[in-house]
N, C-alpha and C positions, 0 to 999 in steps of 0.2 A: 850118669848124673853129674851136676854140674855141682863143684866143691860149695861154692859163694850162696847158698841158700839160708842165708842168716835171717833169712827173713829177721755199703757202699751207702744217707738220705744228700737224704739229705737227704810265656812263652821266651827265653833269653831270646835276644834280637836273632832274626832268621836273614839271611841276608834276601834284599830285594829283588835278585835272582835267581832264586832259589829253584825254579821252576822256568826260567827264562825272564828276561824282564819286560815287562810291558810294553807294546808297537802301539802304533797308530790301529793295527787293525784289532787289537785287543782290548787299546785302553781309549775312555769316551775322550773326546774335544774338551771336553772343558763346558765352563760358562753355562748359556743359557740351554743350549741345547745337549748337556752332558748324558739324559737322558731321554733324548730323541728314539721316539719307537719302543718303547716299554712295554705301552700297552697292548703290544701283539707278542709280548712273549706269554707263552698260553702253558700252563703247568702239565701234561700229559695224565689225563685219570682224575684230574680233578673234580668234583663236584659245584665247587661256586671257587672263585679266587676275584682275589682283589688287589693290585700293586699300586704302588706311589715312589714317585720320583722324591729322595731326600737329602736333606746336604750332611746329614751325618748318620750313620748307620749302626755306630756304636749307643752304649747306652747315655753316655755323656750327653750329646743329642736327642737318643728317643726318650730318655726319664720324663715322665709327666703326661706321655702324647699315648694313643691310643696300639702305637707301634712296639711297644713292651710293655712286659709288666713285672714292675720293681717289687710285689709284695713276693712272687713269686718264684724271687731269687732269696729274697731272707734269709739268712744264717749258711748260703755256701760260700761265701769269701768272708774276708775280714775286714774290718775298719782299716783304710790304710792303704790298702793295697793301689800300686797304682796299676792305672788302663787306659789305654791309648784313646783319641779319639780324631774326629778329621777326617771319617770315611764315606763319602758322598757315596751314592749308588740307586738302586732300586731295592724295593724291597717289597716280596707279593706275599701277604698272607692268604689262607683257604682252606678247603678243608676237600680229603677224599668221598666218596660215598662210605656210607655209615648209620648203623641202623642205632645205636645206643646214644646216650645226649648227658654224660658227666661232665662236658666241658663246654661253659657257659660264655667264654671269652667273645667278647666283642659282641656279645646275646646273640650268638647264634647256638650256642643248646645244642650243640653238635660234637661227636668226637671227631677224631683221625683229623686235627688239626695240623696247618704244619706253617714254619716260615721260613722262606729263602733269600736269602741277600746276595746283588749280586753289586760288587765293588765295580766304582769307573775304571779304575787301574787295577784290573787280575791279571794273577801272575801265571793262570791256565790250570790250576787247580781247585778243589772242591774236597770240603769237609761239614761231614756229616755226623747227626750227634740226636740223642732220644733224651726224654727228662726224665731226671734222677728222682726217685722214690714214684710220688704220687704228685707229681709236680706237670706242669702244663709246658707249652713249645717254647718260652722267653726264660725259660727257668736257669739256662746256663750262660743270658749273652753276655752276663758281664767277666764269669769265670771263663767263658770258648772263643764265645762269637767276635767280643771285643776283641781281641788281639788275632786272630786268626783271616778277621776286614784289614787290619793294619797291616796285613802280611800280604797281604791281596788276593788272598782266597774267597772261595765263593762259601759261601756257608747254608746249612739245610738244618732243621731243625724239626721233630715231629714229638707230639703230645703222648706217643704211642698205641693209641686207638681205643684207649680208655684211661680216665686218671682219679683221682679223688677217691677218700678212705672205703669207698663203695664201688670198686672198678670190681671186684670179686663179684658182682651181678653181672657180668657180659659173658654175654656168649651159653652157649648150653650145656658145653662139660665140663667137670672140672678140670681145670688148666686150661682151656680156650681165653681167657684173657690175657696172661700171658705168653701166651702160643701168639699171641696178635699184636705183642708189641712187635715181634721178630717179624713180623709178616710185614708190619706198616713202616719197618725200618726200612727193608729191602724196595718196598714199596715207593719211599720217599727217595732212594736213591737214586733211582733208576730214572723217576721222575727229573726231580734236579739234576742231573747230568744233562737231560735230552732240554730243559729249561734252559740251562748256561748252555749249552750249542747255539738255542735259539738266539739270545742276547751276544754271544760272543762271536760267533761263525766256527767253531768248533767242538765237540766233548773238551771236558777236562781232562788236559794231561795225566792227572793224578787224582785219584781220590781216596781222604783218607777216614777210616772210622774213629770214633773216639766218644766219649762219656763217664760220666762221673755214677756211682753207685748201681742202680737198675741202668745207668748209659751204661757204666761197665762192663755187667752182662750183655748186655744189646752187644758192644763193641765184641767181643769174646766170640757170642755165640753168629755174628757175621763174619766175620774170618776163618769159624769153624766150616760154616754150610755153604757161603758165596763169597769164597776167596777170589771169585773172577771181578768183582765189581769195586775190589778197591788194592792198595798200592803196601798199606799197613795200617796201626793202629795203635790208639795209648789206652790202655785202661786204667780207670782210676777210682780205688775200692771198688770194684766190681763185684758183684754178688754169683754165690753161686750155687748153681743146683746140680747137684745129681741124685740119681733115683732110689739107692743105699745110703746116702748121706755120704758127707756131712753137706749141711744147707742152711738155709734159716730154722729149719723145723726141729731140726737138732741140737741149735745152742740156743735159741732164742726162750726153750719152756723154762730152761733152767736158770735164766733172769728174771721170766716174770713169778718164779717160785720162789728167787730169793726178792722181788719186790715184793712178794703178800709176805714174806715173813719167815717163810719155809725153808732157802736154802742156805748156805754157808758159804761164806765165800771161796772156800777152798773148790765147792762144784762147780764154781765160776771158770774158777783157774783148768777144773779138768777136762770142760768142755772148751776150752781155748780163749777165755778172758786171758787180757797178758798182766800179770804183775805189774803191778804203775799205776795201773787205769783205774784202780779204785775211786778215786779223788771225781770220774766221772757217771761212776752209776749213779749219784742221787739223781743228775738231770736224765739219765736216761732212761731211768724207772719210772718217770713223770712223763717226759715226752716222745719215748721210742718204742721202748720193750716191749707193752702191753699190747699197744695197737697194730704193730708189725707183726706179732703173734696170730692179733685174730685178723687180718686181712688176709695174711698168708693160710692160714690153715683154713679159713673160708675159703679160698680160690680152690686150694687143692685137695682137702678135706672136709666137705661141706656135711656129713654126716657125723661129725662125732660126738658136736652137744646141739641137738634141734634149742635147746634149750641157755644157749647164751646166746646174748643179744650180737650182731651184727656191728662193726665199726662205728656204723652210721644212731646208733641206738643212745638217743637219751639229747640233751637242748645245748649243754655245758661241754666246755672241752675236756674239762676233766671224766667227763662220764665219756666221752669218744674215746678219747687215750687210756683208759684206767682197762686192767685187762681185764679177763673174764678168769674167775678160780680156778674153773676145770683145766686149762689149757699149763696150768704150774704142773700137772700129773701127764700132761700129754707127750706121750710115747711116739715116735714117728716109726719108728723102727718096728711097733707093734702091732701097728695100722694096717687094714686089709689092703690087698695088693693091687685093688685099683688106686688108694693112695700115690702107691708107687711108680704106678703107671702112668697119672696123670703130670708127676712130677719128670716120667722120663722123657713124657712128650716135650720137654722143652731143655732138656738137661745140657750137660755139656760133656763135653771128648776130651777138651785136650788135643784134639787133632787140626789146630791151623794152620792155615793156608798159606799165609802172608805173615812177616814181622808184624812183630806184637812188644810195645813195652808196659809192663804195669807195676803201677806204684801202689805201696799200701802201708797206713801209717800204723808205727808198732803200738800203739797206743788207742785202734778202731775199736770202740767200744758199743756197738752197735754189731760189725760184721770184724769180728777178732780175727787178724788174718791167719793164728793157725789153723783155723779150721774153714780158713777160704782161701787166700792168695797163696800160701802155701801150698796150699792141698793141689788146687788149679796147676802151680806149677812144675810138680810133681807129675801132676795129668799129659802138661806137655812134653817134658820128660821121657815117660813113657810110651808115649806115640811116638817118640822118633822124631817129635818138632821141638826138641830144645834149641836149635841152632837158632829158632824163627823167633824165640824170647828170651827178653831179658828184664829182671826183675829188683824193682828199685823199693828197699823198706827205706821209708822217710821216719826218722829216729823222731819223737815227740808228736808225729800228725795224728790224728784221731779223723772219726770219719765227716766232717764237716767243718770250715776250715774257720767258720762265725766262732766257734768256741774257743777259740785264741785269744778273742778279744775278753774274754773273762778270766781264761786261765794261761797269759802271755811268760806267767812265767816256768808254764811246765810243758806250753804245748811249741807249735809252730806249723803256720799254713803250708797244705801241699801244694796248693796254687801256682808257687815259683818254680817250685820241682817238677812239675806237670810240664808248664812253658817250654823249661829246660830238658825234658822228654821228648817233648813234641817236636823240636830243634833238632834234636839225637835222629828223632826216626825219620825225618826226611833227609838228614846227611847219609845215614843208613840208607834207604832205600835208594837215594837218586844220585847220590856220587860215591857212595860202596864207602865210607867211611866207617870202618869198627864199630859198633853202639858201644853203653856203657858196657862194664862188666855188671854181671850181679854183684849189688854192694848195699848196706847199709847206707842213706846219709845223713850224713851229721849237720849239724847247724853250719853255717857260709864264716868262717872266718872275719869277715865284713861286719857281722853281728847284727846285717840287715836280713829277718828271715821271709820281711815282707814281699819283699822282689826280688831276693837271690837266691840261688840253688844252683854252685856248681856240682859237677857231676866228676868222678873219676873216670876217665877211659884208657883201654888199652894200650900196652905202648907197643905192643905187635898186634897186626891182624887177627881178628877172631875165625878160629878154625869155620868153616863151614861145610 
């Protein structure tokens, strides 16, 4: 065991050779013809796609235009933050075949949506990423994608094959919807890779996973099963499941018990709320606890109240988000054992494949990391893959980085931290650089928390 264990809804500058720097045979001409030939790069497995040649690829650029979409980024970065912009390239949205239609973007009523960017100047790599909560493919480009074009990566991004407070209707068993974000992960990768060959005249050097909340798990649970298809990964509040708990089904009844009234705060604390966090349950009693309760125990417990409405139940958002009663006495651990079962179908080991760094703020009041980032890296631990993680608590983050901007003076975005991750694991991976150690961090001495986050490293090699 590794001493430094002090312990998901919703880049510091990388150098520009990070992966090699851009030639003539990687990076476009320029000018008018920067994206000459675009239209014959063909997505592998797609259903319908669509690309456009544009002069800026970050969201600075696409804000307003049919090529992102700002609402459903809402509340994961902060006011403030800055993000790069300047990134010419192509960018092809589309969608795989797909029998379910949650995802109405661009009125096509389709899921297994996905969108890829591919920058003039790449630097021969490719980063991939799933949306966080119930969120759709543009959900993270101003938190990923922006800076990750600025780097000169190729970027891939999937809706994961159903979204919206009604995804818990796809599929036939329970757990087959989330069994098929992992499917449509793997799925998009494999695609995008063979996509940038086309565009570039090669595979990516490198490819890396990464995601914020349910991307978390996505990232997690791809380095656990198909560590051959990428290089490493950053998880960021990642969520977790395993099939005895702990999970969402475990700490989440006992928020919406003390939202009807029921519990104490002390049951908060013993199910793994962290002391501090009080200041944010009134907002998360209002717009997280209830509703994550009943989406979740619908996917994977669809029999325990025929009798409480559905996510989707009732006109008001308050009636969508407000929980159902039954679910404050909901037991997981008492639950028949195909509960269990459905929940193993997608669980996690602990056993990856590839470096992994993941950050979790001690303050996640949604997925409290003692009874997830902890637990996970505990998991890895004991598989014998501790060398492959290292594990960063971001002292004040909580799980969504918007709410800084109302409680600036208690909390602080992980956003910087994350950047400053993501920099770690490609020195780690591609020039054998130390990662951080596991550590706490604390605010940037600079007292800018918006876009700083130094990290502490090693000052000897870490054993491997």
């Amino acid at each position: 065991m590794r001493l430094s264990r002090c312990v998901p809804f919703v880049v510091a500058t990388l150098l520009a050779g990070a992966l090699g720097r851009p030639t003539p045979a990687t990076a476009a001409a320029g000018g008018a013809h920067h994206c000459a030939g675009h239209e014959r790069v063909r997505v592998p497995g797609a259903a319908f796609q669509r690309s456009a040649c544009l002069p800026d690829l970050t969201t600075t650029g696409l804000a307003g235009t049919p090529h992102t979409d700002m609402a459903d980024q809402a509340g994961l970065t902060a006011r403030g933050t800055r993000t790069p912009s300047g990134v010419p390239g192509v960018q092809i949205d589309g969608y795989f075949p797909d029998s379910s239609r949650f995802n109405t973007t661009h009125g096509w009523r389709h899921d297994a949506q996905f969108v890829i960017r591919l920058p003039d100047r790449w630097n021969g790599g490719l980063v991939v990423t799933g949306a966080p909560g119930t969120r759709r493919q543009y959900a993270t480009d101003k938190a990923i994608s922006d800076q990750v074009l600025a780097l000169g990566y190729a970027y891939a991004a999937t809706d994961k094959g159903n979204n919206g407070a009604d995804f818990y209707r796809d599929g036939k068993r329970p757990g087959d919807a989330v069994a098929e974000w992992n499917a449509r992960t793997t799925q998009l990768t494999r695609a995008a890779r063979r996509a940038a060959a086309q565009r570039y005249g090669h595979t990516p050097r490198r490819t890396y996973m990464t995601g914020v909340s349910n991307g978390g798990y996505l990232t997690r649970w791809q380095l656990e099963n198909h560590p051959e298809l990428y290089d490493g990964g950053v998880d960021w509040e990642g969520a977790l499941w395993t099939a005895d708990g702990p999970n969402l089904l475990t700490s989440l009844p006992t928020a919406v018990s003390r939202a009807l009234g029921f519990a104490r705060d002390e049951d908060l604390y013993a199910v793994g709320f962290a002391r501090g966090s009080k200041f944010l349950w009134p907002y998360h009693e209002q717009v997280y606890w209830g509703v994550t309760q009943k989406i979740y125990r619908a996917e994977f417990d669809p029999a325990y109240d025929p009798g409480c409405p559905g996510p989707s139940a009732g006109t008001m958002p308050e009636q969508i988000l407000a929980p159902c009663a039954s679910d404050a006495a909901y037991d997981y651990a008492s639950r028949p054992a195909s509960v269990h079962h459905a929940v193993a179908r997608v669980a996690l080991t602990g056993r990856i494949g590839r470096p992994l760094i993941t950050l979790h703020g001690d303050l996640d009041a949604l997925l409290p990391k003692a009874a997830d980032s902890d637990v996970y890296a505990r998991m890895i631990d004991l598989s014998g893959r501790g060398r492959l993680h290292r594990y960063l608590t971001i002292a004040g983050g909580t799980h969504v980085d918007g709410l800084y901007d109302t409680h600036s003076d208690r909390l602080r975005p992980i956003l910087p931290c994350y950047r400053s991750a993501f920099d770690a694991l490609v020195s780690w991976v591609e020039r054998g650089t130390p990662p951080p150690a596991d550590q706490t961090v604390g605010r940037p001495t600079n007292g800018d928390v918006l876009n700083s986050c130094p990290l502490s490293t090693p000052t000897a090699p870490a054993a491997e």
